[in-house]
C-alpha positions in Angstrom: 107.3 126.8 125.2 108.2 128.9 128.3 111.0 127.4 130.5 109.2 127.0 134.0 111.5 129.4 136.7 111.9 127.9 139.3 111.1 129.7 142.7 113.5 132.1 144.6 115.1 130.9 147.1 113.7 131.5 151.1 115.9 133.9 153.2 117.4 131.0 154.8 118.4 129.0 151.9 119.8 132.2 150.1 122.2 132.4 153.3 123.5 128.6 153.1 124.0 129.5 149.2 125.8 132.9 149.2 129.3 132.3 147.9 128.1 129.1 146.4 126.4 130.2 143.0 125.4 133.0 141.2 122.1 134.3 140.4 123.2 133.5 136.4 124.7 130.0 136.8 122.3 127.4 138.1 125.0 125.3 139.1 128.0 126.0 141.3 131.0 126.5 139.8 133.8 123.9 140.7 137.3 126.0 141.8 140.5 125.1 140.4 142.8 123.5 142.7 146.3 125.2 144.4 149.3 125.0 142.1 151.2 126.7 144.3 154.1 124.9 145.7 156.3 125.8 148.6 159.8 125.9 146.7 160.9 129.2 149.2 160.4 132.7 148.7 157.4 134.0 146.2 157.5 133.6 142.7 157.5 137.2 142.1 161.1 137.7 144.0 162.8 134.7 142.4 165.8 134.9 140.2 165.1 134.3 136.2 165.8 130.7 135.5 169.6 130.6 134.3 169.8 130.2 130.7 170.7 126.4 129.5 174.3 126.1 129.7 174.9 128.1 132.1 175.2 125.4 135.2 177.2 123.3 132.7 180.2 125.8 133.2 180.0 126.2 136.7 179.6 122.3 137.6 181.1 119.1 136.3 179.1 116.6 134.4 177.3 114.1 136.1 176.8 117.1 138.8 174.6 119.5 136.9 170.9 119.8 138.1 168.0 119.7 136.6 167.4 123.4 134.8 164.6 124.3 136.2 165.9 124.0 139.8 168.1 126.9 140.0 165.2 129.1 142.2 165.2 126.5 144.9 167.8 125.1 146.9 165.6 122.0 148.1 165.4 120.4 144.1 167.6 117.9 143.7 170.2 117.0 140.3 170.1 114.2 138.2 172.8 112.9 140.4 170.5 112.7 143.0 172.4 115.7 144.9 170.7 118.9 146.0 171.6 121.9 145.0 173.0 123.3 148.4 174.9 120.0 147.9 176.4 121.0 144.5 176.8 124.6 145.5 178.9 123.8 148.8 181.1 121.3 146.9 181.6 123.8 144.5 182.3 126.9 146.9 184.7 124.8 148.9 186.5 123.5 145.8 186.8 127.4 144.7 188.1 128.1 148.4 190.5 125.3 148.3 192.1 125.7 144.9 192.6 129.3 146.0 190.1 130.9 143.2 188.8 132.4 146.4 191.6 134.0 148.2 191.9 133.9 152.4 190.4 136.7 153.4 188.7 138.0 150.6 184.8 138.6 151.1 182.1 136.6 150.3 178.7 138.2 149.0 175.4 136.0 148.6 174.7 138.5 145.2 178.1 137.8 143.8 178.7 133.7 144.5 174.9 133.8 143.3 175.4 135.4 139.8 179.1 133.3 139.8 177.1 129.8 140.3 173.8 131.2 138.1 171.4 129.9 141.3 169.1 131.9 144.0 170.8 133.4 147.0 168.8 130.8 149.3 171.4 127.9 148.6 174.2 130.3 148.5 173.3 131.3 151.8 172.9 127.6 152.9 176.5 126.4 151.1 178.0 129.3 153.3 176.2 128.4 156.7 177.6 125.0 156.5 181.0 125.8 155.2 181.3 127.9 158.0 180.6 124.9 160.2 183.9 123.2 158.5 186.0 126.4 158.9 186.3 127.7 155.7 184.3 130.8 155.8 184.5 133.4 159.0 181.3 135.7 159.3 182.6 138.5 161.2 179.3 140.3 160.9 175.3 139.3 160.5 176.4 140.4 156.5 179.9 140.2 156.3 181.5 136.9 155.1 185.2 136.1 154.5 187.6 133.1 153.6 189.0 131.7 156.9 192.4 132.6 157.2 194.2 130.1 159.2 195.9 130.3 162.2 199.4 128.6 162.7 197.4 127.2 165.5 194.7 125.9 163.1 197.6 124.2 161.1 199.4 122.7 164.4 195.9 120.8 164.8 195.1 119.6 161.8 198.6 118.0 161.7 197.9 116.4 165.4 194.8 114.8 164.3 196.3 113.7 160.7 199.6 112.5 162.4 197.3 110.3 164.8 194.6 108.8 162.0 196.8 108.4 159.2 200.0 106.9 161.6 197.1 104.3 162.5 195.9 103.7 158.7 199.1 103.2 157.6 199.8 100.7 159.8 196.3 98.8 159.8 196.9 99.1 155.7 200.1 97.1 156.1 198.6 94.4 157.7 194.9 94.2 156.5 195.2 96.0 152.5 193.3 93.8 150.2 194.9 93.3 146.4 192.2 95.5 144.8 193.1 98.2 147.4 196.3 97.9 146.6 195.7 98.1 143.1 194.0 101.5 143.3 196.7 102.7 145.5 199.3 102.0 143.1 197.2 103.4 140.6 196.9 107.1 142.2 200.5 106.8 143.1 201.3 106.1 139.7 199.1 109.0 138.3 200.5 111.6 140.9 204.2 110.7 139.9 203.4 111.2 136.3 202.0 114.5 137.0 204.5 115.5 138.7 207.0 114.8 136.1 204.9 116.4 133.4 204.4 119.6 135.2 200.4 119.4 136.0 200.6 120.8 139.5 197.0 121.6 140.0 195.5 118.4 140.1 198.3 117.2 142.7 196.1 118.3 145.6 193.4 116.3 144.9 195.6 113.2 143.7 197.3 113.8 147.3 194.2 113.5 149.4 192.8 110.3 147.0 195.8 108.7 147.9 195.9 109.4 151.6 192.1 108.2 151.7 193.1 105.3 149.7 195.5 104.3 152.4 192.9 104.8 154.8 190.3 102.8 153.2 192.8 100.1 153.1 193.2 100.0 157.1 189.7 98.5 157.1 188.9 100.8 159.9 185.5 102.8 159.2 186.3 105.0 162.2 189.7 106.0 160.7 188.2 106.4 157.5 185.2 109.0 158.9 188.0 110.9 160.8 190.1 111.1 157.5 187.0 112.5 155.5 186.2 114.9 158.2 190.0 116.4 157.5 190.0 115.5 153.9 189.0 119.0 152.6 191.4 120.8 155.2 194.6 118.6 153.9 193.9 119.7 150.1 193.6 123.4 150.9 196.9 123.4 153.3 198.4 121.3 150.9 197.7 123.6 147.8 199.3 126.3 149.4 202.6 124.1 149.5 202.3 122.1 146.6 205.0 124.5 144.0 207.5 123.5 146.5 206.2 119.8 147.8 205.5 118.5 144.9 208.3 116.1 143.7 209.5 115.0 147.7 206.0 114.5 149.3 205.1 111.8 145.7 209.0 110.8 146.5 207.6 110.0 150.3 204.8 108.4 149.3 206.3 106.3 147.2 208.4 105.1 150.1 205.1 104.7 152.2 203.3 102.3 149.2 206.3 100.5 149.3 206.3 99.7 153.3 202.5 98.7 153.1 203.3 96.6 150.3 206.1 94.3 152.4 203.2 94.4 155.2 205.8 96.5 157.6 203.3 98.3 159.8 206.1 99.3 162.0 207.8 101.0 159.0 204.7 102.2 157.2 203.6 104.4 160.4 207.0 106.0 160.9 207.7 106.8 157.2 204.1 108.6 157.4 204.8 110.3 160.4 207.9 111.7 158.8 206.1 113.1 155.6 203.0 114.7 157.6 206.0 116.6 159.7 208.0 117.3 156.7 204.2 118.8 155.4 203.8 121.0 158.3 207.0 122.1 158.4 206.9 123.6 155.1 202.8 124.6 155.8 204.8 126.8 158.6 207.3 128.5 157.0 204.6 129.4 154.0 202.7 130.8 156.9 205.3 133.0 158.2 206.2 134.1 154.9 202.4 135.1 154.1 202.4 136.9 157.5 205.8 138.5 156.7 203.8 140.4 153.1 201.0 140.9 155.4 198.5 138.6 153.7 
């Protein structure tokens, strides 16, 4: 039997159908929703995801994101950290450690292929460790490693001479056992290295122990003002450590031991005397650098 055809539609009804259905589809046809997300710039102009591995090299374990995320900078890790997060903590560790010299100039394309992400969170790490004084933009497209001033050094000792004086102090009279435990513990740690030769990690042994001490002065103010400087201390004290190593663990020795009797009077000076002994020497590397013309 024949089908029955139904009748064409009026000229009204064919103009509240057009775009609707098709003269060989008597239903209309459902459209497939938007997978487009808005992860930055368009698929077509993203970097090739970075082949497994890759991030593993560049960033410790427990700090590796996810492996898809390396095209946007607003993804976050496993860790819970974003990737401008990761990138920035690993640009400033690079800067600090001096595997990124003062001076030398910083390229999105290059730190981008170094750290196998996009340019996007490259370009955010930079903005905001700019912000903390560790990159100089000279130009719209020219980046550098902040060289420091002798200046720059005479105020970071200011403000470390005034929060950590105050730390000390508070630490002799408020440190809890388990503080004190983990103070000893890093003291202990950085005198070992320094007997066995392992300079490199005394810069980030130094500052763990200086923020140990502030964390002990029960003083959340103190502590914020130390992390603000913490970075700053490590790179200046990098720079120094070759010839600082065994008399600033010798000073803080003599520090520990001063908290430990509770002598806030004595704890405050003998810190006072190793951040001046610090700069001192911060100085005369300074004037030497300027001397070869670096």
């Amino acid at each position: 039997m024949t089908p029955a055809r139904t009748a064409a539609p009026t000229d009204d009804e064919a103009v509240r159908l057009k775009g609707r259905r098709r003269p060989d589809r008597p239903f209309p046809v459902a459209r497939r929703p938007s997978r487009r997300r808005d992860f930055g710039p368009a698929r077509a102009h993203r970097r090739p995801t970075v082949p497994p591995g890759r991030l593993t090299e560049v960033f410790p374990e427990g700090k590796v994101m996810n492996e898809g995320a390396a095209t946007s900078g607003r993804r976050t890790s496993r860790a819970g950290r974003s990737l401008v997060e990761q990138v920035t903590s690993q640009l400033r560790e690079d800067i600090v450690t001096g595997r990124l010299a003062v001076g030398e100039r910083l390229t999105e394309l290059r730190l981008a292929d170094a750290y196998g992400v996009s340019r996007v969170p490259v370009r955010e790490a930079l903005r905001l460790l700019e912000g903390e004084g560790f990159v100089t933009t000279t130009s719209p497209r020219i980046r550098t490693v902040t060289r420091m001033t002798r200046e720059d050094a005479e105020n970071l000792f200011e403000v470390r001479a005034t929060v950590e004086g105050l730390a000390a102090a508070r630490a002799a009279k408020r440190v809890a056992p388990a503080r004190l435990r983990v103070i000893r513990a890093i003291l202990a740690e950085g005198q070992d290295c320094v007997a066995r030769g392992e300079i490199e990690v005394l810069p980030q042994l130094n500052t763990d122990l200086h923020r140990a001490i502030a964390l002990a002065s029960e003083s959340t103010m103190l502590l914020g003002l130390f992390d603000q400087i913490s970075h700053k201390i490590s790179w200046f004290y990098a720079d120094v450590v070759t010839r600082r190593a065994h008399s600033s663990w010798h000073e803080h020795a003599q520090i520990v031991a001063a908290i430990v009797e509770g002598d806030a009077q004595l704890s405050r000076s003998l810190m006072l005397e190793h951040i001046a002994a610090s700069q001192r020497l911060t100085q005369d590397e300074q004037e030497d650098g300027a001397d070869d013309g670096r």
